[in-house]
C-alpha positions as a LaTeX table, in Angstrom:
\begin{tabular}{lrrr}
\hline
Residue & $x$ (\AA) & $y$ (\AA) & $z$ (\AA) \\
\hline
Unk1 & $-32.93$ & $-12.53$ & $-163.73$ \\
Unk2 & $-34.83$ & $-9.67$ & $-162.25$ \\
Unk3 & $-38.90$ & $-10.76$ & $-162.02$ \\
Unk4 & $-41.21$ & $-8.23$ & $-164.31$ \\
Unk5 & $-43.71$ & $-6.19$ & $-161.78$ \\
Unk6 & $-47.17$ & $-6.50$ & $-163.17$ \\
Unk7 & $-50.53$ & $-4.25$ & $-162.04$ \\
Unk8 & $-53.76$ & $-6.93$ & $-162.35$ \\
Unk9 & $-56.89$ & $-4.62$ & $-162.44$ \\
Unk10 & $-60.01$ & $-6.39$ & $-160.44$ \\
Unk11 & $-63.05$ & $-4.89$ & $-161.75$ \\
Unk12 & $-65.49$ & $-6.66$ & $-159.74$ \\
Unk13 & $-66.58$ & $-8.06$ & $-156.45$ \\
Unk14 & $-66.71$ & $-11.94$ & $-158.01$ \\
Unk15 & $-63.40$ & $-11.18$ & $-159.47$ \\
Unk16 & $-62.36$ & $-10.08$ & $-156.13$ \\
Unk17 & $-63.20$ & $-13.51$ & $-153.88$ \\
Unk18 & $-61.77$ & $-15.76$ & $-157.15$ \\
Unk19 & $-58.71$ & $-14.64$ & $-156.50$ \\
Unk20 & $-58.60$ & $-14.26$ & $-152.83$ \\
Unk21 & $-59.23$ & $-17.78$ & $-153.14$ \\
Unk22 & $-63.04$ & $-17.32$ & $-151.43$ \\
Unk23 & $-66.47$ & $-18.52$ & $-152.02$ \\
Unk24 & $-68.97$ & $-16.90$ & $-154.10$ \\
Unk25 & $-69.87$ & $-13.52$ & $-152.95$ \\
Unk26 & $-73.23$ & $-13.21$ & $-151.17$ \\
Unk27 & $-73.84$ & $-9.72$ & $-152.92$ \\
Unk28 & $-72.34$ & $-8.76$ & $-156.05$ \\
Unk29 & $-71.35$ & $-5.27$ & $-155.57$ \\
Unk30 & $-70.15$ & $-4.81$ & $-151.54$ \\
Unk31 & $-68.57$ & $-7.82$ & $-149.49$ \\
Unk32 & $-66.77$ & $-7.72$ & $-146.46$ \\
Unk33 & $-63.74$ & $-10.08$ & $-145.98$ \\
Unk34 & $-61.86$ & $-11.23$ & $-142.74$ \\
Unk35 & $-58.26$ & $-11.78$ & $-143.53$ \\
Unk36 & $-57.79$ & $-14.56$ & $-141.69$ \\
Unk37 & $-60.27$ & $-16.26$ & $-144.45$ \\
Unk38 & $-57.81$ & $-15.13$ & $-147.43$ \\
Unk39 & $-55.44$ & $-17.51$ & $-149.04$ \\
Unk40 & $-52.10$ & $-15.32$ & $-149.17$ \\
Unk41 & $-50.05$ & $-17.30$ & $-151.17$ \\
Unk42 & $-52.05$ & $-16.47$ & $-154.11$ \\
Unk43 & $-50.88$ & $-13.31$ & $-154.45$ \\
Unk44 & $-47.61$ & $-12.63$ & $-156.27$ \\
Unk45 & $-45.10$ & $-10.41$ & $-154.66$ \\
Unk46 & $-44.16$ & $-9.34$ & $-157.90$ \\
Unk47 & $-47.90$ & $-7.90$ & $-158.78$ \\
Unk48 & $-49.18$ & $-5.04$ & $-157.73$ \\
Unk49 & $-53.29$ & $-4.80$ & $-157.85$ \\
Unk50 & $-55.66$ & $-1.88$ & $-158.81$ \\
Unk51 & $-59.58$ & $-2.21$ & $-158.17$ \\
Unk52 & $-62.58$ & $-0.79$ & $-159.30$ \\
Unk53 & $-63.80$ & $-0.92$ & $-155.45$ \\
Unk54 & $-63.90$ & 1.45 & $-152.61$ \\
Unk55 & $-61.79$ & $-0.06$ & $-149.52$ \\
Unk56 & $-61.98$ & 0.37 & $-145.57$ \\
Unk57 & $-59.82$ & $-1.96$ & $-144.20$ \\
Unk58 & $-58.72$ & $-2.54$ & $-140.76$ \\
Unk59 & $-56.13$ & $-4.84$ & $-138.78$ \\
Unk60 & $-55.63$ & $-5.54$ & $-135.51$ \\
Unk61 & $-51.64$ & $-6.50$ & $-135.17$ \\
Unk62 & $-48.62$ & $-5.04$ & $-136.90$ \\
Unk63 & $-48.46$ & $-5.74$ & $-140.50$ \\
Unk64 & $-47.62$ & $-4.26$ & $-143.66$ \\
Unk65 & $-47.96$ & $-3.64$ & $-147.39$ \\
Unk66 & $-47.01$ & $-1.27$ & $-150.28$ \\
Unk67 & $-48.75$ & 1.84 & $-151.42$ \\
Unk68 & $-47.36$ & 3.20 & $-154.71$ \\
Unk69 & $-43.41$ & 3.24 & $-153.91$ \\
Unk70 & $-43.67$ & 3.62 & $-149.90$ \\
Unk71 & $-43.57$ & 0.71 & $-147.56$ \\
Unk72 & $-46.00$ & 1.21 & $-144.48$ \\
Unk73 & $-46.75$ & $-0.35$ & $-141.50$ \\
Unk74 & $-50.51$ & $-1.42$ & $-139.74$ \\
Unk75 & $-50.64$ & $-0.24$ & $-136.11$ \\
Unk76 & $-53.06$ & $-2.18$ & $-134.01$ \\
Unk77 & $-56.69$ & $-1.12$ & $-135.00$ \\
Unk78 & $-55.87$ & 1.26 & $-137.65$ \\
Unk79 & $-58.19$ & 1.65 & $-140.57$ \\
Unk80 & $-57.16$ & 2.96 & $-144.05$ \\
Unk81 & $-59.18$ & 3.99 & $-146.73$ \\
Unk82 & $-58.36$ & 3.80 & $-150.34$ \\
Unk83 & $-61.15$ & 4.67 & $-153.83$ \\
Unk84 & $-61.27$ & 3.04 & $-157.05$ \\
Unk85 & $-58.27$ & 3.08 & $-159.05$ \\
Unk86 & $-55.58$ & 3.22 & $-156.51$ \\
Unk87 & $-52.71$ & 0.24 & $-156.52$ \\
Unk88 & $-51.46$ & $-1.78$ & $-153.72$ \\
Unk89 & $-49.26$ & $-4.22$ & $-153.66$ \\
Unk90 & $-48.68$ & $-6.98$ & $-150.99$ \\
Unk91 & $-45.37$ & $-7.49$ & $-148.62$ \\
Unk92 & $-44.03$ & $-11.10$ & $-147.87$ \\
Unk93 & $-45.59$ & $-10.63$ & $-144.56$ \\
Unk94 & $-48.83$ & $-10.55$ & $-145.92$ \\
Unk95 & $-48.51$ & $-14.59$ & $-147.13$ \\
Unk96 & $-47.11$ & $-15.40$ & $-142.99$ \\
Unk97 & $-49.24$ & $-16.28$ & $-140.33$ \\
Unk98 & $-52.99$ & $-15.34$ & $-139.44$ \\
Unk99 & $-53.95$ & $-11.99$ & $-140.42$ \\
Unk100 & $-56.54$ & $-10.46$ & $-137.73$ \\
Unk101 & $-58.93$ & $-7.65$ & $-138.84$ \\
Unk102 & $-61.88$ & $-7.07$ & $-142.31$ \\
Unk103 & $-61.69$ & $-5.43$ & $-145.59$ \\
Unk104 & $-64.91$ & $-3.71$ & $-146.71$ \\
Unk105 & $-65.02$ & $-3.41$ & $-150.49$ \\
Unk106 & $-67.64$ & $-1.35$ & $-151.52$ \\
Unk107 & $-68.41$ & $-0.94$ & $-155.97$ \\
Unk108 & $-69.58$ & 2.10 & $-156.67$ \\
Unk109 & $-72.61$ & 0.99 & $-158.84$ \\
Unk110 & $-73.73$ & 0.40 & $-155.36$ \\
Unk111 & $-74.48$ & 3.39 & $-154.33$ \\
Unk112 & $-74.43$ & 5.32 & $-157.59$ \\
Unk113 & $-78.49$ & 6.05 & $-158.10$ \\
Unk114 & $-78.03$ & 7.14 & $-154.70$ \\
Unk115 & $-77.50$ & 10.34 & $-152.44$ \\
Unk116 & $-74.16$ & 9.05 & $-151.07$ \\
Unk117 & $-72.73$ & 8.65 & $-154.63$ \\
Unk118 & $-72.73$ & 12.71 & $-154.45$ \\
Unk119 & $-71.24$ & 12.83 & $-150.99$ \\
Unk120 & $-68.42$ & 10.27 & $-151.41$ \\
Unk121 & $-66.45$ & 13.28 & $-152.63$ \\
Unk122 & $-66.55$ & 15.22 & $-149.34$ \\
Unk123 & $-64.89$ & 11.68 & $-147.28$ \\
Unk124 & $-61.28$ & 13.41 & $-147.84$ \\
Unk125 & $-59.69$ & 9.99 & $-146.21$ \\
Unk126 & $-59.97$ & 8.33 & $-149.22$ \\
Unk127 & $-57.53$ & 10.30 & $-150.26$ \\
Unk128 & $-54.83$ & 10.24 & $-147.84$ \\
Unk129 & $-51.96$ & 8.42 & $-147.75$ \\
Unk130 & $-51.82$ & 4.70 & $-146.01$ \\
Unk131 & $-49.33$ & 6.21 & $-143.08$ \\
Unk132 & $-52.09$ & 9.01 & $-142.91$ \\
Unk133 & $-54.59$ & 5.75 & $-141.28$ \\
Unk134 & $-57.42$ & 6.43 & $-138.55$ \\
Unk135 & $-55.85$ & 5.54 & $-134.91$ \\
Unk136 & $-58.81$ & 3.80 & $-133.31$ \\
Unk137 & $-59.65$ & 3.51 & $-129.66$ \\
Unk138 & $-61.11$ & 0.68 & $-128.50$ \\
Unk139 & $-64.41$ & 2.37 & $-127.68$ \\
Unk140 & $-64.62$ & 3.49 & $-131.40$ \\
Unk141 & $-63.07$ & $-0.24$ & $-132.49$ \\
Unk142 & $-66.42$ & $-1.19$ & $-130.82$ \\
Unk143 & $-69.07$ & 1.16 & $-132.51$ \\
Unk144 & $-67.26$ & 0.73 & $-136.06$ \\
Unk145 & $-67.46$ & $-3.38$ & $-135.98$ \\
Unk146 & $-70.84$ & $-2.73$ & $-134.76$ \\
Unk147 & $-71.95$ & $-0.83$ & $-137.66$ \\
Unk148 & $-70.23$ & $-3.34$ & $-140.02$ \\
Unk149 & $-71.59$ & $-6.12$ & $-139.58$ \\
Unk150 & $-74.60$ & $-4.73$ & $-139.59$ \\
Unk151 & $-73.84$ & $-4.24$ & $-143.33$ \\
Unk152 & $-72.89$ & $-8.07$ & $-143.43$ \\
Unk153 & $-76.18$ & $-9.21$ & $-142.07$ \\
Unk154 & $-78.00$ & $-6.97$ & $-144.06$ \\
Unk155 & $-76.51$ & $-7.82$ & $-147.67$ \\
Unk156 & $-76.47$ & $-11.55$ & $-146.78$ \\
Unk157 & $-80.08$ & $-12.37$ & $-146.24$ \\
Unk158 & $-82.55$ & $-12.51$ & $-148.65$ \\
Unk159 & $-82.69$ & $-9.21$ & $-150.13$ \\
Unk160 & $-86.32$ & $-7.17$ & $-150.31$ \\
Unk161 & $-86.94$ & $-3.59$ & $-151.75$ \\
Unk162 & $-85.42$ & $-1.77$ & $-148.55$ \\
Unk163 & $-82.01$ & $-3.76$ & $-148.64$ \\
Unk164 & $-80.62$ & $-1.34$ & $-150.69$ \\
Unk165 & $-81.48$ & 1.52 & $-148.79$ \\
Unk166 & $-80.38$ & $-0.11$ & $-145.15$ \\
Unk167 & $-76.89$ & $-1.51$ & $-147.20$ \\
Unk168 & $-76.45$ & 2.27 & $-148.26$ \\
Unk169 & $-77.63$ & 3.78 & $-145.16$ \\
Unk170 & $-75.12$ & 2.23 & $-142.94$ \\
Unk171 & $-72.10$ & 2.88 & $-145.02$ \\
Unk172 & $-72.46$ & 6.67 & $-145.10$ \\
Unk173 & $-73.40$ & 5.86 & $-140.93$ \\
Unk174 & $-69.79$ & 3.99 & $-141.05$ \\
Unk175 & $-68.42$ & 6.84 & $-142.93$ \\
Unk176 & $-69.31$ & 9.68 & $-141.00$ \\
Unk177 & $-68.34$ & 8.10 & $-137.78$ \\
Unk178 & $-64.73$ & 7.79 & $-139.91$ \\
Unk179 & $-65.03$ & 11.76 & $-140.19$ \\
Unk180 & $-65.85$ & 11.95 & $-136.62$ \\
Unk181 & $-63.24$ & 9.94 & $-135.44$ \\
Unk182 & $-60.57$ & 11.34 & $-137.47$ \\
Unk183 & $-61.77$ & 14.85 & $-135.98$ \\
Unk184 & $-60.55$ & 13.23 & $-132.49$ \\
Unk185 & $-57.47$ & 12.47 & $-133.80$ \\
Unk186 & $-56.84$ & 15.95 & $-135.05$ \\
Unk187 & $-57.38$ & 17.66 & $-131.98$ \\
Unk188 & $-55.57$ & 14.90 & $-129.55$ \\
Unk189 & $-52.60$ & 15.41 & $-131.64$ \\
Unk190 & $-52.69$ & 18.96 & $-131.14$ \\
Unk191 & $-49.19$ & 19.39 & $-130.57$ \\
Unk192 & $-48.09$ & 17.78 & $-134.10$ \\
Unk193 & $-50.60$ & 19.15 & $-135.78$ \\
Unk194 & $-49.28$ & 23.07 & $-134.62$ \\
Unk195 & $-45.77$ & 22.00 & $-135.73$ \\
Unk196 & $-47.07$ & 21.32 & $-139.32$ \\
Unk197 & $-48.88$ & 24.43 & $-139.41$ \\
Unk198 & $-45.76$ & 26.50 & $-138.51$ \\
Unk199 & $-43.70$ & 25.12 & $-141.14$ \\
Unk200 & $-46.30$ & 25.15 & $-143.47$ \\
Unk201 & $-46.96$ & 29.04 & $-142.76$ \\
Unk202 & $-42.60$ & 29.20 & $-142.71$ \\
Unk203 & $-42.88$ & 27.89 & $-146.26$ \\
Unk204 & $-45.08$ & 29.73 & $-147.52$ \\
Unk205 & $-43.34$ & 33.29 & $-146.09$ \\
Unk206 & $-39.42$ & 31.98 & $-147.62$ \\
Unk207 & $-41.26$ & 31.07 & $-151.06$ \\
Unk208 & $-42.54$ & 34.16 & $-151.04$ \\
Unk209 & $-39.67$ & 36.05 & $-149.97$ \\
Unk210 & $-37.66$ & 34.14 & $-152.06$ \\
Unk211 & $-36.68$ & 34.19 & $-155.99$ \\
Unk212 & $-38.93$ & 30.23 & $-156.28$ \\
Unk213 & $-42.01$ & 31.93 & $-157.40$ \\
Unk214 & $-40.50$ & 33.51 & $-160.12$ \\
Unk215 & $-38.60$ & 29.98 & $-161.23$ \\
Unk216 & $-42.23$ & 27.66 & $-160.44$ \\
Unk217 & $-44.99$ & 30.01 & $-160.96$ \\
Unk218 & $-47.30$ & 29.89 & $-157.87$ \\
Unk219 & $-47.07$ & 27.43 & $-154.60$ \\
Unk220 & $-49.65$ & 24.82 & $-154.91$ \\
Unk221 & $-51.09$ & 22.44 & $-152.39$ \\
Unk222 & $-49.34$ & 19.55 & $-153.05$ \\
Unk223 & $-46.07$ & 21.13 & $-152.62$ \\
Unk224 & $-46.82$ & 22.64 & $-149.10$ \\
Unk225 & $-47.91$ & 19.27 & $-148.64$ \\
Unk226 & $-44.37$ & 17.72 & $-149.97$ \\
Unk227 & $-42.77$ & 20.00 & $-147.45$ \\
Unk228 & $-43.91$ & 18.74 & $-144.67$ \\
Unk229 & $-44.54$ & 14.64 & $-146.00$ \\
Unk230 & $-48.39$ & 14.77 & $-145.90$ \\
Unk231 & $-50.91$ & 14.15 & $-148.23$ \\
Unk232 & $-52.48$ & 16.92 & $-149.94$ \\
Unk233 & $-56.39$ & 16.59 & $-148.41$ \\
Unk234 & $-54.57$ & 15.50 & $-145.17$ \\
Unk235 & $-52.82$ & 18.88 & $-145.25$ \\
Unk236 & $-55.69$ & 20.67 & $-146.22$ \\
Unk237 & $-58.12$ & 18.88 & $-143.36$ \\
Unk238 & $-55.36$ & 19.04 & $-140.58$ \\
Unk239 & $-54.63$ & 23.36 & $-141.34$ \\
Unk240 & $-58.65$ & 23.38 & $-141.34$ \\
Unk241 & $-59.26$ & 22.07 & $-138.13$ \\
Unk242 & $-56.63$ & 23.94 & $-136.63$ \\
Unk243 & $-56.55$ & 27.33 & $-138.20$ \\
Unk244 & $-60.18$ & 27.25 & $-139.98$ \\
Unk245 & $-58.16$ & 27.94 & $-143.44$ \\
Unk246 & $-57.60$ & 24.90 & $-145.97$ \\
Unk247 & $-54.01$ & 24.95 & $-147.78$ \\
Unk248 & $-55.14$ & 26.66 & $-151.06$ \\
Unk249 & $-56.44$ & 29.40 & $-147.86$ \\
Unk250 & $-52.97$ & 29.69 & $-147.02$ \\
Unk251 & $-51.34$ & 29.92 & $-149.75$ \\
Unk252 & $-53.71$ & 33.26 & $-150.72$ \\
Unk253 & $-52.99$ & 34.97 & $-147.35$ \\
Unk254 & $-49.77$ & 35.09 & $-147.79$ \\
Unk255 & $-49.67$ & 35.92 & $-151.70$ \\
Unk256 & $-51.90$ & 38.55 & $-150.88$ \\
Unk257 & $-50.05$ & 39.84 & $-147.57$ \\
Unk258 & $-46.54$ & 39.87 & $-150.66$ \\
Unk259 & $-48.43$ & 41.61 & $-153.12$ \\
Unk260 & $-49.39$ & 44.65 & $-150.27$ \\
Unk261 & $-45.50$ & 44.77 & $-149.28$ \\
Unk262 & $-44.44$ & 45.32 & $-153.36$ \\
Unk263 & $-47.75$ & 47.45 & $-153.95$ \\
Unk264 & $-46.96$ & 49.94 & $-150.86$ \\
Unk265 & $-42.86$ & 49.69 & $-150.63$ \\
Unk266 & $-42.12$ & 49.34 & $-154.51$ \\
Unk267 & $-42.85$ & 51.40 & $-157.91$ \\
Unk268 & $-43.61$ & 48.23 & $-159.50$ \\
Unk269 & $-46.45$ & 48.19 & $-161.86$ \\
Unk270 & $-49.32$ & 45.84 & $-160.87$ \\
Unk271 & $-48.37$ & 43.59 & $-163.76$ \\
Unk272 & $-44.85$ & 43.66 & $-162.68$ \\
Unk273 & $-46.28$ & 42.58 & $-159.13$ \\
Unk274 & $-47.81$ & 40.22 & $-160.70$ \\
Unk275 & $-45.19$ & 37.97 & $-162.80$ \\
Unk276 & $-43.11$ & 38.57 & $-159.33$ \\
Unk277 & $-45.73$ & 36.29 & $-157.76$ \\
Unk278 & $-45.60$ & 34.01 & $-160.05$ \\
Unk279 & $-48.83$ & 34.31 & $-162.03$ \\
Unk280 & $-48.50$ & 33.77 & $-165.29$ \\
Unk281 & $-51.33$ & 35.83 & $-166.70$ \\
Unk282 & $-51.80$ & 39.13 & $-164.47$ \\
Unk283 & $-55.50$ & 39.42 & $-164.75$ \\
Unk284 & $-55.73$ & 36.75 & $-162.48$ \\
Unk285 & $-53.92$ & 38.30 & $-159.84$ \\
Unk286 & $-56.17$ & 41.06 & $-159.96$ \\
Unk287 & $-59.10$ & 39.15 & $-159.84$ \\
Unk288 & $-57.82$ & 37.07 & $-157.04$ \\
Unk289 & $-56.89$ & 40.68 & $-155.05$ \\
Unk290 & $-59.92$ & 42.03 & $-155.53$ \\
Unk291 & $-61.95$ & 38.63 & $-154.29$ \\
Unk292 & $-59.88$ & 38.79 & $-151.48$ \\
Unk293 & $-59.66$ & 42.57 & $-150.15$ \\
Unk294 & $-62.60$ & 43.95 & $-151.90$ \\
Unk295 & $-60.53$ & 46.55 & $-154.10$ \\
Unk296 & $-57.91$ & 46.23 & $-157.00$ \\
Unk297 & $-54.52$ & 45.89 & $-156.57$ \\
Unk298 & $-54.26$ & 49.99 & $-157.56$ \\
Unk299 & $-56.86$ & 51.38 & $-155.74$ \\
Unk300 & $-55.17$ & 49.36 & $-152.74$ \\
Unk301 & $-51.71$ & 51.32 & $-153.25$ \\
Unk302 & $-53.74$ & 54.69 & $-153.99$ \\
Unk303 & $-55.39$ & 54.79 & $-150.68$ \\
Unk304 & $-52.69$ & 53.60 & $-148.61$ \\
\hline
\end{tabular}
């Protein structure tokens, strides 16, 4: 008989160490965990967990686990990121042998009468997709279990009226050596990163050339990023760093670049134009043309 999948939802840091089978936390809203400290076999491999927590996890090692339906693979030193709300579920490799490499878990009632609680928004990574992880180099492997335990020391001893601002302080230092370091891995994988761009920009040109905007209405960003098996900020970050334009950048060039060809070579009328685009209300295009060149769709044709 096939076993039921289940989804247990953790909702706090105590919760958290219960069932990893650890002691007590020594702060109630951020802990750090080694792996090799975990008790595997309580997990069930046919439960899949969502928590309340922020998560920066590394391992050093090949291992694996499940993220939603895809199966994916640590490489040695890789961090991933994942924010509250997102499910994981375990792989029988995760209950063999002795796991190298922390888990940060961070609650945000930590940091939410603070400035980083705004920010948190802006660290994209938590948004990309497990295979999408942070290739560290040993250097960085270094400066990031540097700045970690500093966190550890910090929340473990007895706490005084600047803990709270040190805790804080060194996550957002943790996270924007994360931005920085992904940055590297951008521009050292320079040659990937131009492939995705030209079939991103292909895409774009046959959906607009093409019959699919008047089927689906307008591209979006997560179907460029579908096309070429990213996730959506990933897309977005990776086409920034290379072309300075974000997805929902590209995806206006070249609607904008269509609508010229059928405003100069056609006798369509603008609302014509429009529907062929794939708006569905043509008052937006013509908002969106005249954000972008300055002028409205007709006095584009009449003084071309």
């Amino acid at each position: 008989m096939k076993e039921e999948k289940q989804i247990r939802h953790i909702k706090t840091i105590s919760q958290l160490h219960k069932i990893l089978g650890l002691d007590s936390p020594r702060h109630p809203l951020v802990s750090l965990v080694y792996l090799n400290t975990i008790n595997w076999s309580v997990y069930r491999h046919n439960t899949s967990y969502v928590w309340d927590f922020y998560m920066i996890s590394i391992k050093y090692g090949v291992n694996s686990f499940i993220y939603g339906r895809n199966h994916y693979d640590f490489e040695e030193g890789t961090m991933v990121f994942t924010a509250p709300g997102q499910i994981l579920r375990p792989t029988e490799s995760e209950t063999e042998g002795e796991e190298l490499g922390w888990t940060l878990f961070i609650h945000p009632d930590l940091i939410r009468k603070t400035g980083l609680a705004e920010r948190m928004s802006s660290y994209s990574f938590f948004s990309y997709a497990i295979n999408e992880g942070l290739h560290l180099s040993d250097e960085e492997k270094v400066k990031i279990n540097s700045i970690v335990n500093d966190i550890e020391k910090e929340y473990s001893q007895n706490m005084d009226r600047h803990s709270l601002t040190l805790i804080v302080s060194n996550i957002e230092l943790l996270l924007n050596h994360c931005v920085r370091f992904y940055d590297r891995q951008f521009y050292t994988r320079s040659l990937h990163q131009k492939d995705v761009v030209i079939k991103t920009e292909q895409y774009l040109v046959n959906y607009f050339n093409s019959e699919e905007s008047l089927k689906q209405g307008l591209p979006t960003v997560k179907m460029c990023a579908g096309e070429v098996n990213l996730s959506p900020n990933y897309l977005s970050d990776l086409l920034k760093k290379e072309t300075g334009r974000n997805t929902q950048d590209h995806i206006h060039f070249y609607l904008i670049e269509k609508a010229k060809n059928l405003l100069l070579s056609t006798n369509m009328s603008v609302n014509q134009i429009a529907y062929q685009l794939g708006f569905e209300y043509p008052q937006y295009f013509g908002n969106l043309f005249k954000k972008k060149t300055g002028i409205s769709p007709n006095e584009y044709r009449n003084i071309s």
